[in-house]
Rosetta silent file (secondary structure, phi, psi, omega in degrees, C-alpha in Angstrom):
SEQUENCE: XXXXXXXXXXXXXXXXXXXXXXXXXXXXXXXXXXXXXXXXXXXXXXXXXXXXXXXXXXXXXXXXXXXXXXXXXXXXXXXXXXXXXXXXXXXXXXXXXXXXXXXXXXXXXXXXXXXXXXXXXXXXXXXXXXXXXXXXXXXXXXXXXXXXXXXXXXXXXXXXXXXXXXXXXXXXXXXXXXXXXXXXXXXXXXXXXXXXXXXXXXXXXXXXXXXXXXXXXXXXXXXXXXXXXXXXXXXXXXXXXXXXXXXXXXXXXXXXXXXXXXXXXXXXXXXXXXXXXXXXXXXXXXXXXXXXXXXXXXXXXX
SCORE:     score description
SCORE:     0.000 S_00000001
   1 L     0.000  123.402 -179.574  -57.014  -53.285   32.033 S_00000001
   2 E  -121.107  173.450 -178.696  -55.290  -56.630   31.998 S_00000001
   3 L   151.554  147.681 -174.657  -54.144  -59.018   29.286 S_00000001
   4 L   -69.525  169.880 -179.510  -51.175  -61.169   28.422 S_00000001
   5 L   -51.724  125.110  175.942  -48.013  -59.965   26.692 S_00000001
   6 L    78.492   11.147 -176.909  -48.805  -58.538   23.262 S_00000001
   7 L   -68.446  -28.130 -179.414  -52.580  -58.832   23.580 S_00000001
   8 L   116.123   26.375 -177.387  -53.151  -55.245   22.406 S_00000001
   9 H   -64.357  -42.722 -178.324  -53.764  -53.292   25.606 S_00000001
  10 H   -64.331  -35.461  176.124  -51.984  -50.130   24.451 S_00000001
  11 H   -61.721  -40.582  177.852  -54.075  -50.097   21.270 S_00000001
  12 H   -64.933  -43.626  178.946  -57.223  -50.164   23.407 S_00000001
  13 H   -61.279  -43.639  179.090  -55.921  -47.310   25.596 S_00000001
  14 H   -59.398  -44.541  179.855  -55.110  -45.243   22.512 S_00000001
  15 H   -65.162  -39.947  179.500  -58.608  -45.735   21.120 S_00000001
  16 H   -61.285  -45.819 -179.126  -60.144  -44.906   24.483 S_00000001
  17 H   -69.456  -33.418 -179.630  -58.209  -41.641   24.807 S_00000001
  18 H   -74.320  -18.589 -179.177  -58.888  -40.682   21.187 S_00000001
  19 L  -125.605   49.263 -176.413  -62.629  -41.168   21.709 S_00000001
  20 L   -74.975  -16.540  177.187  -62.992  -39.768   25.214 S_00000001
  21 L    54.220   44.030  176.023  -66.114  -37.785   24.224 S_00000001
  22 L    86.217   -5.406  179.205  -65.204  -34.894   26.502 S_00000001
  23 L   -78.119  145.919  172.640  -64.245  -36.999   29.500 S_00000001
  24 L   -89.196  107.379 -175.719  -61.036  -36.267   31.386 S_00000001
  25 E  -114.221  124.864  174.468  -59.286  -39.629   31.382 S_00000001
  26 E   -99.723  136.910  179.445  -55.991  -40.277   33.145 S_00000001
  27 E  -114.573  126.461  174.319  -53.966  -43.309   32.030 S_00000001
  28 E  -105.721  117.581 -172.691  -51.538  -45.109   34.344 S_00000001
  29 E  -114.356  125.421  179.861  -49.216  -47.253   32.228 S_00000001
  30 E  -116.031  118.750  178.067  -47.042  -49.999   33.688 S_00000001
  31 L  -111.566  140.901 -178.360  -44.364  -51.575   31.509 S_00000001
  32 L   -87.780   83.330 -179.332  -42.328  -54.579   32.609 S_00000001
  33 L   162.224  167.500 -177.046  -38.861  -53.212   31.971 S_00000001
  34 L   -74.207  -22.560  178.597  -36.508  -50.289   32.486 S_00000001
  35 L  -109.954  116.600 -176.534  -37.679  -48.576   29.274 S_00000001
  36 L   -88.134   82.176 -179.744  -41.397  -47.808   29.287 S_00000001
  37 H   -63.823  -39.908 -176.008  -42.137  -48.113   25.573 S_00000001
  38 H   -57.600  -41.670 -179.134  -45.896  -48.347   26.124 S_00000001
  39 H   -61.613  -34.677  179.291  -46.108  -44.882   27.678 S_00000001
  40 H   -73.792  -23.084 -178.218  -44.433  -43.409   24.596 S_00000001
  41 H   -88.167   -4.151  175.609  -46.878  -45.204   22.313 S_00000001
  42 L   -73.976  123.177 -176.717  -49.910  -43.640   23.981 S_00000001
  43 L   -59.488  130.938  177.348  -51.241  -41.096   21.500 S_00000001
  44 L    64.994   30.173 -178.673  -50.807  -37.530   22.750 S_00000001
  45 L   -53.862  129.709 -176.830  -49.025  -38.696   25.886 S_00000001
  46 L  -154.177 -146.789 -179.208  -48.874  -35.748   28.273 S_00000001
  47 L   -65.075  -16.894 -179.274  -49.699  -34.910   31.868 S_00000001
  48 L   -81.076   -7.440 -179.022  -52.661  -37.284   31.585 S_00000001
  49 E  -115.269  121.708 -179.405  -50.396  -40.313   31.175 S_00000001
  50 E  -110.722  130.514 -176.472  -48.397  -41.525   34.179 S_00000001
  51 E  -102.538  132.384  170.985  -45.627  -44.067   33.660 S_00000001
  52 E  -119.789  108.827 -173.114  -44.667  -46.790   36.119 S_00000001
  53 L  -114.389  168.592  172.101  -41.582  -48.546   34.782 S_00000001
  54 L    62.136   44.519  176.576  -39.087  -51.249   35.716 S_00000001
  55 L   166.759  177.832 -179.410  -41.423  -53.528   37.584 S_00000001
  56 L  -114.820  131.073 -173.317  -44.880  -55.014   37.803 S_00000001
  57 L   -70.989   -8.479  176.395  -47.583  -53.129   39.691 S_00000001
  58 L   -83.696   -6.615 -179.224  -48.928  -56.344   41.190 S_00000001
  59 L  -139.120  -85.347 -169.474  -45.749  -56.746   43.201 S_00000001
  60 L   -69.582  -20.118 -176.385  -42.713  -54.446   43.271 S_00000001
  61 L  -110.919   13.723 -173.245  -44.555  -51.256   42.310 S_00000001
  62 H   -62.229  -34.663  176.579  -47.758  -51.612   44.290 S_00000001
  63 H   -65.781  -40.744  177.119  -46.820  -48.740   46.607 S_00000001
  64 H   -61.036  -38.416 -179.959  -46.072  -46.532   43.620 S_00000001
  65 H   -61.857  -48.762 -178.783  -49.490  -47.369   42.159 S_00000001
  66 H   -64.097  -39.123  177.460  -51.371  -46.290   45.255 S_00000001
  67 H   -65.985  -38.744  179.335  -49.325  -43.101   45.534 S_00000001
  68 H   -64.138  -44.616  179.271  -49.923  -42.362   41.843 S_00000001
  69 H   -63.889  -40.985  178.558  -53.672  -42.829   42.177 S_00000001
  70 H   -61.343  -40.843  179.289  -53.770  -40.633   45.269 S_00000001
  71 H   -66.230  -40.611  178.330  -51.903  -37.896   43.371 S_00000001
  72 H   -62.826  -38.860 -178.423  -54.280  -38.138   40.409 S_00000001
  73 H   -72.356  -15.862  176.870  -57.284  -37.843   42.692 S_00000001
  74 L   -88.296   -6.813 -178.835  -55.843  -34.643   44.195 S_00000001
  75 L   -66.893  152.073  177.725  -55.687  -32.958   40.780 S_00000001
  76 L  -128.398  109.600    6.092  -57.976  -30.030   40.080 S_00000001
  77 L   -79.202  154.903 -179.952  -60.041  -30.761   38.136 S_00000001
  78 L   -74.449  145.325  178.244  -60.129  -34.395   39.148 S_00000001
  79 L   -60.268  146.614  173.539  -60.173  -36.979   36.318 S_00000001
  80 L   -74.252  -27.578 -179.519  -63.574  -38.328   35.306 S_00000001
  81 E  -154.640  151.527  175.358  -61.990  -41.754   34.917 S_00000001
  82 E  -125.189  126.875  175.579  -58.664  -43.462   35.478 S_00000001
  83 E  -110.465  131.112  179.133  -57.544  -46.371   33.331 S_00000001
  84 E  -109.639  112.158  175.246  -54.696  -48.557   34.560 S_00000001
  85 E   -91.442  109.490 -176.726  -52.900  -50.470   31.811 S_00000001
  86 L   -82.644  163.057  171.869  -51.109  -53.266   33.611 S_00000001
  87 L   -65.071  151.371  179.094  -48.044  -55.127   32.482 S_00000001
  88 L   -65.593  -11.736  179.036  -48.707  -58.281   30.500 S_00000001
  89 L  -104.843   11.052 -177.346  -47.159  -60.308   33.335 S_00000001
  90 L   -87.033  140.421  172.741  -49.366  -58.826   36.069 S_00000001
  91 L   -91.714  114.314 -175.776  -51.909  -60.883   37.996 S_00000001
  92 H   -64.916  -21.892  178.807  -54.999  -58.648   38.299 S_00000001
  93 H   -60.003  -40.050  178.874  -56.125  -60.343   41.499 S_00000001
  94 H   -69.226  -36.209  179.255  -53.239  -58.709   43.334 S_00000001
  95 H   -69.240  -42.589  176.732  -53.984  -55.332   41.745 S_00000001
  96 H   -56.992  -42.125  179.203  -57.679  -55.567   42.647 S_00000001
  97 H   -59.630  -42.066  178.758  -56.626  -56.251   46.237 S_00000001
  98 H   -65.823  -36.199 -178.477  -54.506  -53.081   46.221 S_00000001
  99 H   -74.892   -7.561  173.920  -57.372  -51.042   44.772 S_00000001
 100 L   -83.752    4.011  174.810  -59.531  -52.102   47.715 S_00000001
 101 L   -52.870  127.141 -173.641  -57.415  -49.785   49.853 S_00000001
 102 H   -55.978  -35.533 -179.026  -60.051  -47.829   51.834 S_00000001
 103 H   -65.901  -45.264  179.425  -58.541  -44.441   50.938 S_00000001
 104 H   -69.154  -44.313 -175.966  -58.618  -45.163   47.206 S_00000001
 105 H   -61.726  -33.995  179.761  -61.989  -46.931   47.327 S_00000001
 106 H   -67.566  -31.938 -176.177  -63.607  -43.973   49.033 S_00000001
 107 H   -97.551  -28.129 -175.138  -62.504  -41.600   46.265 S_00000001
 108 L  -149.299  106.418  179.516  -62.548  -43.850   43.183 S_00000001
 109 L   -70.343  143.831  170.661  -64.544  -47.053   42.919 S_00000001
 110 L   -79.263  103.799 -172.670  -63.125  -49.925   40.934 S_00000001
 111 L   -91.689  -26.814 -174.193  -65.903  -50.112   38.360 S_00000001
 112 L  -159.190  144.529  167.297  -64.536  -52.576   35.829 S_00000001
 113 L  -114.447  117.724  178.733  -61.758  -55.001   35.001 S_00000001
 114 E  -103.938  127.420  175.529  -61.239  -55.275   31.252 S_00000001
 115 E  -109.744  124.544  175.872  -59.188  -58.167   29.882 S_00000001
 116 E   -94.091  123.195 -176.045  -57.820  -57.846   26.349 S_00000001
 117 E  -118.708  128.846  179.224  -57.485  -61.277   24.752 S_00000001
 118 E   -71.630  113.178 -177.706  -55.598  -61.960   21.524 S_00000001
 119 L   -68.985  -16.822 -179.959  -58.113  -63.638   19.201 S_00000001
 120 L   -82.249  -10.434  179.857  -55.279  -65.127   17.145 S_00000001
 121 L   -72.032  153.264  175.035  -54.094  -67.207   20.095 S_00000001
 122 L   -73.110  144.659  174.762  -54.996  -70.845   20.316 S_00000001
 123 H   -54.013  -22.255  176.916  -57.664  -71.727   22.911 S_00000001
 124 H   -64.406  -20.316  177.901  -54.878  -73.808   24.461 S_00000001
 125 H   -62.069  -23.323  179.859  -53.332  -70.478   25.534 S_00000001
 126 H   -73.103   -6.049  175.661  -56.043  -70.346   28.183 S_00000001
 127 H   -77.374  -15.625  178.870  -54.308  -73.230   29.930 S_00000001
 128 L   -67.583  130.177 -174.979  -51.615  -70.779   31.054 S_00000001
 129 H   -59.612  -39.737 -178.934  -52.111  -70.021   34.757 S_00000001
 130 H   -68.651  -43.023  178.344  -51.478  -66.293   34.345 S_00000001
 131 H   -60.986  -40.704  179.258  -53.884  -65.960   31.395 S_00000001
 132 H   -64.288  -40.032  177.196  -56.535  -67.788   33.386 S_00000001
 133 H   -63.495  -40.482  179.656  -56.066  -65.416   36.328 S_00000001
 134 H   -64.684  -42.898  179.542  -56.394  -62.428   34.015 S_00000001
 135 H   -69.383  -39.905 -176.904  -59.604  -63.746   32.462 S_00000001
 136 H   -66.888  -21.219  177.928  -61.153  -64.806   35.761 S_00000001
 137 L   -85.162   -9.614 -167.580  -60.830  -61.274   37.116 S_00000001
 138 L   -81.626  138.832  166.531  -62.551  -59.730   34.093 S_00000001
 139 L   -90.401  -29.533 -176.638  -65.976  -58.122   33.935 S_00000001
 140 E  -137.656  133.619  177.731  -65.460  -57.445   30.235 S_00000001
 141 E  -118.268  122.971  177.268  -63.297  -59.328   27.707 S_00000001
 142 E  -105.355  122.232  178.967  -62.279  -57.620   24.467 S_00000001
 143 E   -86.477  112.751 -178.921  -61.078  -59.866   21.647 S_00000001
 144 E   -92.399  166.129  175.283  -58.295  -58.063   19.813 S_00000001
 145 L    58.657   32.573 -177.643  -56.776  -58.720   16.359 S_00000001
 146 H   -68.573  -18.732  178.189  -60.041  -60.194   15.093 S_00000001
 147 H   -72.886  -10.051 -177.621  -59.160  -59.068   11.562 S_00000001
 148 H   -97.915   -0.789 -178.363  -56.372  -61.658   11.558 S_00000001
 149 L  -132.512  153.982  178.166  -58.564  -64.709   12.153 S_00000001
 150 L   -77.249  162.638 -175.263  -61.561  -66.284   10.436 S_00000001
 151 H   -60.306  -36.381 -179.428  -64.954  -66.248   12.119 S_00000001
 152 H   -62.642  -37.954  178.276  -64.802  -69.918   13.073 S_00000001
 153 H   -69.778  -38.294  177.121  -61.585  -69.322   15.019 S_00000001
 154 H   -63.577  -41.709  179.246  -63.094  -66.265   16.723 S_00000001
 155 H   -63.620  -38.129  178.787  -66.150  -68.302   17.709 S_00000001
 156 H   -64.754  -40.716  178.552  -63.907  -71.005   19.145 S_00000001
 157 H   -67.693  -41.901  177.435  -62.033  -68.422   21.229 S_00000001
 158 H   -57.994  -43.733 -179.582  -65.289  -66.841   22.450 S_00000001
 159 H   -62.132  -42.593  179.901  -66.517  -70.261   23.532 S_00000001
 160 H   -66.209  -39.739  179.039  -63.283  -70.991   25.407 S_00000001
 161 H   -65.571  -45.105 -178.118  -63.361  -67.596   27.148 S_00000001
 162 H   -66.343  -32.062  177.644  -66.991  -67.961   28.182 S_00000001
 163 H   -65.901  -34.870 -178.899  -66.323  -71.443   29.539 S_00000001
 164 H   -82.869  -35.773 -176.512  -63.603  -70.035   31.793 S_00000001
 165 L  -135.745   73.305 -175.671  -65.375  -66.782   32.710 S_00000001
 166 L   -64.035  -22.454 -177.603  -69.136  -67.135   32.088 S_00000001
 167 L   -78.502  -15.151 -175.579  -69.963  -63.971   34.038 S_00000001
 168 L   -82.396  149.956  170.118  -67.959  -61.702   31.714 S_00000001
 169 E   -85.198  128.725 -178.083  -69.299  -59.834   28.708 S_00000001
 170 E  -111.741  123.676 -178.515  -67.275  -60.839   25.626 S_00000001
 171 E  -133.625  154.784  171.367  -67.033  -58.370   22.721 S_00000001
 172 E   -74.395  144.427  179.937  -64.920  -57.944   19.606 S_00000001
 173 L  -127.785   67.684 -179.161  -62.351  -55.136   19.861 S_00000001
 174 H   -64.409  127.191  179.460  -61.311  -54.345   16.278 S_00000001
 175 H    54.034   33.036  175.926  -58.310  -51.992   16.270 S_00000001
 176 H    83.906    7.771 -175.566  -58.734  -51.494   20.007 S_00000001
 177 L   -86.307  119.733  173.132  -62.350  -50.341   19.878 S_00000001
 178 L  -114.517  129.904 -179.927  -64.476  -51.208   22.900 S_00000001
 179 L   -52.060  126.086 -176.225  -68.085  -49.873   22.878 S_00000001
 180 H   -63.229  -27.454  179.388  -68.116  -46.781   25.075 S_00000001
 181 H   -64.406  -26.576  177.712  -71.512  -47.751   26.481 S_00000001
 182 H   -81.400  -34.470 -178.612  -69.830  -50.748   28.104 S_00000001
 183 H   -81.204  -33.314 -177.168  -66.900  -48.763   29.479 S_00000001
 184 L  -129.113   77.213  177.952  -68.926  -45.736   30.604 S_00000001
 185 L   -61.691  160.346 -177.890  -72.449  -46.758   31.556 S_00000001
 186 L   -53.424  142.474 -178.126  -74.961  -43.982   32.115 S_00000001
 187 L   -60.876  120.549  177.011  -74.261  -41.984   35.241 S_00000001
 188 L  -137.874  173.935  174.363  -76.100  -43.561   38.149 S_00000001
 189 L   -66.810  111.845 -173.409  -75.490  -43.822   41.851 S_00000001
 190 L   -86.122  137.563  176.675  -72.407  -46.003   41.776 S_00000001
 191 L  -127.156  150.337 -179.449  -71.848  -48.702   44.337 S_00000001
 192 L   -62.150  138.776  173.737  -68.819  -50.942   44.723 S_00000001
 193 L   -81.302  125.443  179.465  -68.990  -54.243   42.863 S_00000001
 194 L   -58.618  127.978 -178.917  -68.387  -57.069   45.341 S_00000001
 195 L  -136.269  136.454  176.324  -65.006  -58.575   44.522 S_00000001
 196 L  -123.995   96.232 -178.884  -63.092  -61.370   46.123 S_00000001
 197 L   -70.600   -7.528  179.769  -59.530  -61.465   44.791 S_00000001
 198 L    81.811  177.493 -179.089  -58.841  -64.530   46.908 S_00000001
 199 L   -66.851  149.963  177.963  -55.817  -65.131   49.119 S_00000001
 200 L   -67.236  131.324 -179.959  -52.554  -63.479   48.224 S_00000001
 201 L  -103.109  147.685  177.019  -50.352  -65.828   46.222 S_00000001
 202 L   -58.474  136.934  178.572  -46.552  -65.837   46.255 S_00000001
 203 L   -66.006  135.144  179.914  -45.183  -63.816   43.341 S_00000001
 204 L  -109.179  115.951  177.087  -43.774  -66.045   40.635 S_00000001
 205 L   -82.065  104.977 -174.619  -40.811  -64.700   38.725 S_00000001
 206 L  -113.673  -33.591 -177.156  -41.392  -66.185   35.309 S_00000001
 207 E  -119.090  159.393  172.273  -40.230  -63.559   32.818 S_00000001
 208 E  -138.215  156.269  178.652  -37.335  -61.144   32.580 S_00000001
 209 E  -114.055  144.475  174.682  -36.682  -58.133   30.407 S_00000001
 210 E  -127.883  120.186 -179.229  -33.516  -57.210   28.568 S_00000001
 211 E   -99.212  141.919  178.758  -33.268  -53.706   27.168 S_00000001
 212 E  -130.549  131.522  179.033  -31.043  -52.798   24.238 S_00000001
 213 E  -130.957  158.073  177.509  -30.159  -49.284   23.106 S_00000001
 214 E  -145.958  138.750  175.892  -27.939  -47.772   20.439 S_00000001
 215 L   -83.273   -4.085  179.306  -26.709  -44.257   19.812 S_00000001
 216 L  -114.633  151.565  174.834  -26.554  -45.110   16.096 S_00000001
 217 L   -65.547  161.332 -178.718  -29.404  -45.898   13.669 S_00000001
 218 E  -107.675  158.004  173.772  -29.922  -49.520   12.718 S_00000001
 219 L   -87.088  123.495 -175.993  -29.979  -51.263    9.376 S_00000001
 220 H   -62.922  -45.324  177.592  -33.500  -52.531    8.772 S_00000001
 221 H   -60.415  -39.361  178.771  -32.485  -55.692    6.836 S_00000001
 222 H   -67.513  -36.982  178.416  -29.958  -56.586    9.553 S_00000001
 223 H   -64.512  -41.889  178.216  -32.561  -55.958   12.249 S_00000001
 224 H   -60.395  -40.168  177.337  -35.011  -58.263   10.508 S_00000001
 225 H   -64.546  -40.574 -179.526  -32.343  -60.974   10.437 S_00000001
 226 H   -65.005  -43.033 -179.744  -31.619  -60.439   14.137 S_00000001
 227 H   -65.322  -39.629  176.404  -35.291  -60.678   15.113 S_00000001
 228 H   -59.882  -35.558  179.876  -35.664  -63.868   13.081 S_00000001
 229 H   -72.947  -36.287 -177.123  -32.731  -65.287   15.021 S_00000001
 230 H   -84.296  -23.610 -169.966  -34.109  -64.211   18.407 S_00000001
 231 H   -48.748  -43.753 -177.794  -37.781  -64.998   17.747 S_00000001
 232 H   -61.155  -18.853 -177.114  -37.798  -68.590   19.063 S_00000001
 233 H  -102.845   -1.532 -172.400  -36.671  -67.325   22.482 S_00000001
 234 L   -99.591  137.948  168.185  -38.950  -64.285   22.759 S_00000001
 235 L   -92.846  -27.593 -176.569  -42.279  -63.948   24.517 S_00000001
 236 E  -168.589  150.404  171.348  -42.558  -60.288   23.512 S_00000001
 237 E  -153.786  149.853  178.652  -40.496  -57.417   22.128 S_00000001
 238 E  -161.122  151.135 -178.324  -41.221  -53.784   21.370 S_00000001
 239 E  -176.768  176.629  177.854  -39.246  -50.702   20.626 S_00000001
 240 E  -130.925  133.448  179.497  -38.577  -47.461   18.807 S_00000001
 241 E  -156.006  156.929  174.923  -35.659  -46.929   16.474 S_00000001
 242 E  -101.446  141.003 -177.836  -34.325  -44.867   13.613 S_00000001
 243 E  -110.888  157.648  174.797  -33.094  -46.695   10.511 S_00000001
 244 L   -63.062  -35.563 -175.377  -30.386  -45.943    7.983 S_00000001
 245 L   -71.754  -28.459  179.561  -32.975  -46.350    5.257 S_00000001
 246 L  -133.458   72.146 -178.323  -35.323  -43.696    6.711 S_00000001
 247 L   -64.046  148.807  177.165  -33.229  -41.202    8.707 S_00000001
 248 L    79.987   10.727  179.671  -35.018  -38.649   10.832 S_00000001
 249 L  -142.675  130.099  178.725  -38.064  -40.841   11.420 S_00000001
 250 E   -78.807  147.616  170.404  -38.744  -43.356   14.176 S_00000001
 251 E  -109.942  139.817  178.141  -40.061  -46.821   13.446 S_00000001
 252 E  -100.481  120.500 -176.209  -42.374  -48.531   15.941 S_00000001
 253 E  -110.801  132.522  176.798  -41.532  -52.218   16.360 S_00000001
 254 E  -134.034  136.714  174.039  -43.826  -54.821   17.908 S_00000001
 255 E  -134.275  122.569  179.014  -43.293  -58.568   18.268 S_00000001
 256 E  -156.513  143.788  176.979  -45.937  -60.810   19.810 S_00000001
 257 L    52.361   36.406  176.880  -47.226  -64.340   19.255 S_00000001
 258 L    80.256    2.821 -178.909  -44.509  -64.982   16.689 S_00000001
 259 E  -115.440  136.412  177.132  -45.471  -61.989   14.512 S_00000001
 260 E  -112.383  138.707  176.785  -43.412  -58.843   13.987 S_00000001
 261 E  -131.816  151.743  175.772  -44.855  -55.545   12.768 S_00000001
 262 E  -128.676  141.284  176.527  -43.348  -52.180   11.871 S_00000001
 263 E  -142.587  153.544  179.207  -45.083  -48.822   11.673 S_00000001
 264 E   -76.704  132.809 -179.789  -43.898  -45.273   11.079 S_00000001
 265 L  -110.233 -152.993 -176.990  -43.625  -43.210   14.247 S_00000001
 266 L   -86.791 -178.423  174.532  -42.765  -39.641   15.181 S_00000001
 267 L   -73.217  137.582 -179.045  -39.629  -37.596   14.704 S_00000001
 268 L   -58.415  139.103  176.924  -36.870  -38.725   17.115 S_00000001
 269 L   -80.250  144.348  178.843  -36.624  -36.637   20.273 S_00000001
 270 L   -68.519  148.031  174.081  -33.253  -35.025   20.966 S_00000001
 271 L    81.987    8.823  177.224  -31.051  -36.493   23.672 S_00000001
 272 L  -120.232  154.706  179.763  -32.381  -40.062   23.547 S_00000001
 273 L   -56.965  150.690 -178.550  -30.763  -43.147   21.971 S_00000001
 274 L   -72.700  -18.500  177.795  -31.484  -43.698   18.297 S_00000001
 275 E  -140.977  132.012  177.923  -32.709  -47.229   19.069 S_00000001
 276 E  -140.775  115.024 -177.995  -34.495  -48.529   22.176 S_00000001
 277 E  -133.381  135.775  176.671  -35.902  -52.050   22.228 S_00000001
 278 E  -108.983  129.681  178.025  -37.211  -54.134   25.140 S_00000001
 279 E  -113.405  133.860  178.667  -37.090  -57.927   24.885 S_00000001
 280 E  -119.680  128.138 -178.063  -39.148  -60.159   27.196 S_00000001
 281 E  -143.350  161.498  173.067  -38.308  -63.840   27.566 S_00000001
 282 E   -59.883  148.522 -178.803  -38.769  -66.682   30.014 S_00000001
 283 L   -54.220  129.478  174.227  -36.170  -66.616   32.777 S_00000001
 284 L    81.065   -1.913 -177.403  -32.815  -67.976   31.668 S_00000001
 285 L   -79.787  -36.091 -175.256  -33.771  -68.445   28.014 S_00000001
 286 L  -126.908  123.355 -179.673  -31.899  -65.436   26.623 S_00000001
 287 L   -91.294  157.928  176.367  -28.598  -64.165   27.999 S_00000001
 288 H   -60.593  -42.522 -178.177  -27.351  -60.588   27.911 S_00000001
 289 H   -63.683  -41.867  179.783  -24.232  -61.628   25.999 S_00000001
 290 H   -65.788  -44.165 -179.397  -26.258  -63.444   23.338 S_00000001
 291 H   -62.074  -49.465 -178.631  -28.673  -60.555   22.919 S_00000001
 292 H   -61.695  -40.759 -179.843  -25.941  -57.923   22.669 S_00000001
 293 H   -61.412  -39.509  179.858  -23.947  -60.039   20.240 S_00000001
 294 H   -74.386  -44.134 -173.629  -26.908  -60.421   17.897 S_00000001
 295 H   -72.635  -29.877  179.520  -28.206  -56.855   18.171 S_00000001
 296 H   -64.202  -22.001  177.935  -24.825  -55.183   17.668 S_00000001
 297 H   -70.783  -12.800 -177.737  -24.798  -56.591   14.137 S_00000001
 298 H   -86.055  -18.266 -174.374  -27.770  -54.308   13.376 S_00000001
 299 E   -69.186  133.675  179.551  -25.958  -51.039   14.070 S_00000001
 300 L   -57.495  130.767 -179.981  -25.094  -49.041   10.978 S_00000001
 301 L    83.279   -1.292 -178.659  -21.442  -49.362   10.239 S_00000001
 302 L   -81.365    0.000    0.000  -21.100  -52.290   12.625 S_00000001
């Protein structure tokens, strides 16, 4: 599963796991940063969810990915399916190349590449080289956040996607829902789908992550002010934190495409910071000193 930063990949994984229909599904989650927030946001995360953090599986973690898949395939019973949620900065062509490893291919065919595309994005977003690579690798494209746009805008996005990737099936993915018949076709004799990921391209370091943690709860109004101040420099942000206003309960924070959302999460786990937020920005746009200076104003009593 591929898709740009904030497209809604974790929402799709959650829906998939919640509607597994008796299948044993293992999820491999790769977050671009030292704190793997996405793995914690997978509903019922347990032994079935494997986290690969602090890197991108298309480059620095590719060895870890192959080792992880090999370990999953040795489990008894073996998973019926494995879903790999890539980082939003990953180029799927490089991942497809890794999954063509003969050992992995013999045990687990690469059956599908799903690209999650934010329907609220402008069709001009498809001009981004990374987004184009993600779409061009896709067999199936799921349009997320369709409830936030009018039908004419959705139709315009579908048209732009189909122009770039005419071979892909394009479907709406409301609240992360992808038709199971598309993800799990009827059991037949499976054969590898011919794939040509093309020549290996030099890795381009375009984004960086800055993680911020606090042992104290944060003030929600101050946090909102801080995010408003940081927003122009952010490509993505996500985190979990406890607030002064609602002690004893985590809040789930998401920022993507200029929009911030908050949702109620679980009870805080003991022994972890009261606030953990990952910020993703273009290289050199946001400094550590600037981030810390702004975020420290959010700490209760600060």
């Amino acid at each position: 599963m591929t898709g740009f930063l904030g497209a809604g990949k974790t929402t799709v994984v959650n829906h998939l796991l919640a509607h597994a229909e008796g299948r044993r599904i293992a999820a491999v989650v790769n977050d671009f940063g030292a704190i793997n927030i996405d793995a914690e946001l997978i509903a019922g995360a347990s032994d079935g969810v494997v986290s690969l953090a602090n890197g991108c599986i298309c480059c620095s973690l590719e060895g870890d990915l192959l080792r992880t898949l090999a370990a999953l395939l040795r489990r008894d019973p073996k998973p019926d399916a494995i879903v790999i949620e890539t980082s939003g900065v990953a180029d799927p062509a490089d991942i497809v190349r890794n999954l063509m490893d003969p050992v992995i291919l013999r045990e687990a065919l690469l059956e599908m590449v799903l690209c999650v595309m934010d329907a609220t994005a402008s069709p001009a977003a498809l001009d981004d080289a990374l987004v184009r690579s993600q779409l061009r690798a896709a067999d199936l494209v799921g349009l997320s956040k369709i409830d936030l746009v009018v039908e004419s805008a959705r139709a315009q996005m579908r048209k732009a996607v189909r122009a770039l990737r005419p071979a892909a099936v394009v479907v709406d993915a409301p609240h992360g829902e992808i038709p199971s018949a598309l993800l799990f076709p009827a059991d037949v004799d499976r054969v590898p789908v011919p794939r040509d990921p093309g020549p290996r391209r030099p890795a381009e370091e375009r984004f960086e992550t800055l993680s911020w943690t606090s042992e104290q709860p944060v003030s929600l109004p101050r946090l909102q002010q801080a995010i408003n101040q940081l927003a122009p420099k952010l490509a993505r942000a996500k985190g979990l934190f406890e607030t002064v206003e609602q002690p004893g309960r985590l809040m789930v924070f998401q920022f993507a495409a200029g929009r911030a959302t908050l949702a109620t999460g679980d009870v805080p786990a003991p022994g972890v910071p009261r606030a953990r937020i990952v910020f993703i920005a273009e290289l050199g746009v946001l400094s550590r000193a600037e981030l810390d200076g702004i975020m420290e104003t959010c700490v209760a009593g600060g």
